[in-house]
C-alpha positions in Angstrom: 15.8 -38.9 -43.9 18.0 -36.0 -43.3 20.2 -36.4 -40.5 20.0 -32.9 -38.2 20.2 -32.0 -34.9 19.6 -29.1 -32.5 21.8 -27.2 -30.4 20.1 -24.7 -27.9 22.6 -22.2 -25.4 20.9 -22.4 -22.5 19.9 -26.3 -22.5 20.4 -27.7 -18.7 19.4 -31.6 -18.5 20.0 -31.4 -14.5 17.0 -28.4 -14.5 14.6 -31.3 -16.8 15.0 -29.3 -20.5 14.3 -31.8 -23.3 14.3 -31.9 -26.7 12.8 -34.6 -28.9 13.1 -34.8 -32.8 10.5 -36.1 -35.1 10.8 -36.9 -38.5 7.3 -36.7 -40.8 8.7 -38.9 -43.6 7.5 -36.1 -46.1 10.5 -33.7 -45.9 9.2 -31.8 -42.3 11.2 -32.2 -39.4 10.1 -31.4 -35.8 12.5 -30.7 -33.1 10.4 -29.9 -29.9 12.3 -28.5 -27.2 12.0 -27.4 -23.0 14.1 -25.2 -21.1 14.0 -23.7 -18.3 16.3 -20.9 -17.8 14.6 -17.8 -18.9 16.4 -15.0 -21.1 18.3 -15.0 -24.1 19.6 -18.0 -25.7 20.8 -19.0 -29.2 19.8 -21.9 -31.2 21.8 -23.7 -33.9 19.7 -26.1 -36.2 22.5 -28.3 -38.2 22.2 -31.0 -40.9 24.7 -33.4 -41.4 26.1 -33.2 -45.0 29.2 -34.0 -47.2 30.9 -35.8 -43.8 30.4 -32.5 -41.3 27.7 -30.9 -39.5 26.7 -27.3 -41.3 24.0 -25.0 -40.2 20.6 -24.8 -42.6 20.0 -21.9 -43.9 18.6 -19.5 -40.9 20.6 -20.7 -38.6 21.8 -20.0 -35.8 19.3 -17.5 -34.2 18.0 -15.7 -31.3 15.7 -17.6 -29.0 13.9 -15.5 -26.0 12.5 -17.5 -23.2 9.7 -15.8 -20.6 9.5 -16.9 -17.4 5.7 -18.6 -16.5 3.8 -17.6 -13.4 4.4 -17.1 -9.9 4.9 -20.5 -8.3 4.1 -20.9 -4.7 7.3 -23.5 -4.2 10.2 -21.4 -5.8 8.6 -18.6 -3.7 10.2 -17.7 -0.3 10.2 -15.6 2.5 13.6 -14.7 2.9 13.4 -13.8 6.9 13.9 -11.0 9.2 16.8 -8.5 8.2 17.5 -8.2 11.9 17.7 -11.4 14.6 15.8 -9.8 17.3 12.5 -7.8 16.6 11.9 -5.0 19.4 8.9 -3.8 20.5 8.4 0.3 19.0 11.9 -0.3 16.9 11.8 -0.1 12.7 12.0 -3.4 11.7 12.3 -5.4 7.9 12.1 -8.9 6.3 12.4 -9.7 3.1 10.8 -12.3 0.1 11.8 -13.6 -3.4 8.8 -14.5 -5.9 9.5 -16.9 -9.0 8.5 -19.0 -11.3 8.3 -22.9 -11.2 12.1 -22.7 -13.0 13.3 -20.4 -10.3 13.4 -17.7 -12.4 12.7 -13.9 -11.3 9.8 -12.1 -13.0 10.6 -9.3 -16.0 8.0 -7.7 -15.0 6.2 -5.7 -11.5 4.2 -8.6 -9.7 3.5 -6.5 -6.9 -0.6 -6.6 -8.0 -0.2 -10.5 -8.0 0.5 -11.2 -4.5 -1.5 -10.8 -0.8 0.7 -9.6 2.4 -0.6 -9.7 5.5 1.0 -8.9 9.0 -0.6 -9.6 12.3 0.3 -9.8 15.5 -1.4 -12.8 17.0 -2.0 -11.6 20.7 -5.7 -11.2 21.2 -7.3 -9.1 23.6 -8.2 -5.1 23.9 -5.0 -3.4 25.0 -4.4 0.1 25.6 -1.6 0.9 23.4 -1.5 1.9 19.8 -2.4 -1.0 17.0 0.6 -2.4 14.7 0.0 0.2 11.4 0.2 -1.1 7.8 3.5 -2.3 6.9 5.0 -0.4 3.8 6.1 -2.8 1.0 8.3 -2.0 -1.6 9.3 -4.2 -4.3 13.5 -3.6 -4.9 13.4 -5.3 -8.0 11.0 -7.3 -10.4 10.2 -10.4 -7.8 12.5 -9.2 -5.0 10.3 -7.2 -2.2 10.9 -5.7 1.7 8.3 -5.1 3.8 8.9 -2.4 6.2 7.1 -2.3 9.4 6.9 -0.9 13.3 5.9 -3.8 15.3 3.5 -2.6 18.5 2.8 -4.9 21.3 4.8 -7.6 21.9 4.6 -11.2 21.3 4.3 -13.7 18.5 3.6 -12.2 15.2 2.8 -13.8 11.2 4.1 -12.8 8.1 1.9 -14.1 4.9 2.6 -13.8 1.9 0.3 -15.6 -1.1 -0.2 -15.9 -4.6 -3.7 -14.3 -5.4 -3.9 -16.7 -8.6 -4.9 -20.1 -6.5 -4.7 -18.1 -3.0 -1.6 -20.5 -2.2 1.2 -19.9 0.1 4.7 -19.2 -1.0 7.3 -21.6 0.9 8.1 -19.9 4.5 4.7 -18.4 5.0 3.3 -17.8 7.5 6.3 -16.8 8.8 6.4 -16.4 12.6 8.5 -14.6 14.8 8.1 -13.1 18.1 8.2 -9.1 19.0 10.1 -8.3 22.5 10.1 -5.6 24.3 13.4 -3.2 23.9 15.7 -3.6 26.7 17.3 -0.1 25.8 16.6 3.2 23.7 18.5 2.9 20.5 21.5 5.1 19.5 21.4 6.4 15.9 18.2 4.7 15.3 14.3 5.7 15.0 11.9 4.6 17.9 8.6 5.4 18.8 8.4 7.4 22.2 6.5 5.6 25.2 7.1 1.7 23.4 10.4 1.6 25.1 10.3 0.7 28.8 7.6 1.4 31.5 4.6 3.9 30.5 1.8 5.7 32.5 0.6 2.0 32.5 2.9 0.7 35.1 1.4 -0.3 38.6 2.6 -0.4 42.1 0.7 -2.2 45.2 1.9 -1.5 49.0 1.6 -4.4 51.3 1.6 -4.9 55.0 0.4 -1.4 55.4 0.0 -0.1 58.0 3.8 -1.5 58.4 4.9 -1.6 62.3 7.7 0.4 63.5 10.6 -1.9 63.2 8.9 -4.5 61.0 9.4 -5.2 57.6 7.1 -3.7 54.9 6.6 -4.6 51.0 6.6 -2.6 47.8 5.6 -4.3 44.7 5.9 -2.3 41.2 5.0 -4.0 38.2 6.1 -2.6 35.3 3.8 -2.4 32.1 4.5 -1.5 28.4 2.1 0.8 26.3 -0.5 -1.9 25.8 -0.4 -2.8 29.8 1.7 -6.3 29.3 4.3 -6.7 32.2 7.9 -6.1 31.4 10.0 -8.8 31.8 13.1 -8.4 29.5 
């Protein structure tokens, strides 16, 4: 049979692409082929004749390769954009969705994927609930998920993969809210989340106190949602 072989641009044996050729003993080849890097590549079909390798006739040409579906593994929550999440301060994290390849989406997968924040403190408090985080997707797989946090402690990112309901890699991500030691400069807040509120309790002991004897003031200081401050 004819001798040929096939030459694609993107081909990567250390990401698993393979190509296997068949020959059908009738004049059909088959050259079946994997790779993983999606975009534009170009293949080159050649047949060995009169003592070189020569394209057949349509080649070279332009191969396009898609990227598959969201995979839960590739996926990843990228973390928090700031080390230290403050109680009533703007905070943001970030996370990547991709395919099984590692490659980013071509298209908006925004309506493919569940996000969920809670904080995991339970109880009633008195203080304002944590509001819907806004989530906006910077580019095609690449997304930000803006958010206030409320009362303080530990708190859980998700993020899934409706198709399956699987977890992408990091999630739930957990991190813990603390209260703000300080008012930030040149930086949005929300009024009454930083420091003591109306919450904050006192309790006078030894009282009636005896002249010349020592008396006790206690003050415990409480956030919005009545937790004691202790920064």
């Amino acid at each position: 049979g004819a001798h040929l072989r096939l030459y694609i641009s993107s081909f990567d044996a250390s990401l698993g692409d393979v190509t296997t050729f068949a020959d059908h003993d009738n004049g059909r080849y088959t050259f079946t082929y994997q790779v993983c890097t999606a975009g534009l590549a170009h293949m080159r079909i050649e047949l060995f004749t009169e003592g070189r390798w020569q394209d057949i006739s349509g080649s070279p040409l332009d191969l396009e390769v898609v990227p598959r579906d969201l995979y839960p593994t590739t996926s990843t929550i990228d973390g928090l954009a700031q080390p230290v999440v403050q109680s009533g301060i703007p905070s943001s994290a970030s996370f990547t969705l991709r395919d099984s390849c590692g490659n980013l989406p071509i298209r908006s997968v925004a309506d493919l994927i569940t996000v969920a924040l809670v904080n995991t403190v339970l109880g009633d408090s008195p203080g304002p609930e944590l509001e819907e985080p806004d989530i906006l997707e910077t580019s095609h797989g690449k997304f930000t998920i803006f958010f206030t946090p409320a009362r303080r402690g530990l708190h859980e990112l998700s993020v899934t993969l409706k198709l399956g309901n699987q977890h992408i890699t990091g999630s739930p991500f957990r991190f813990e809210v603390v209260a703000a030691g300080h008012i930030p400069v040149g930086a949005p807040w929300v009024l009454g989340a930083i420091g003591a509120s109306a919450e904050s309790t006192f309790e006078i002991l030894d009282i009636p106190g005896e002249a010349g004897s020592e008396a006790k003031v206690e003050i415990v200081a409480r956030d919005l949602w009545g937790d004691p401050l202790a920064l």
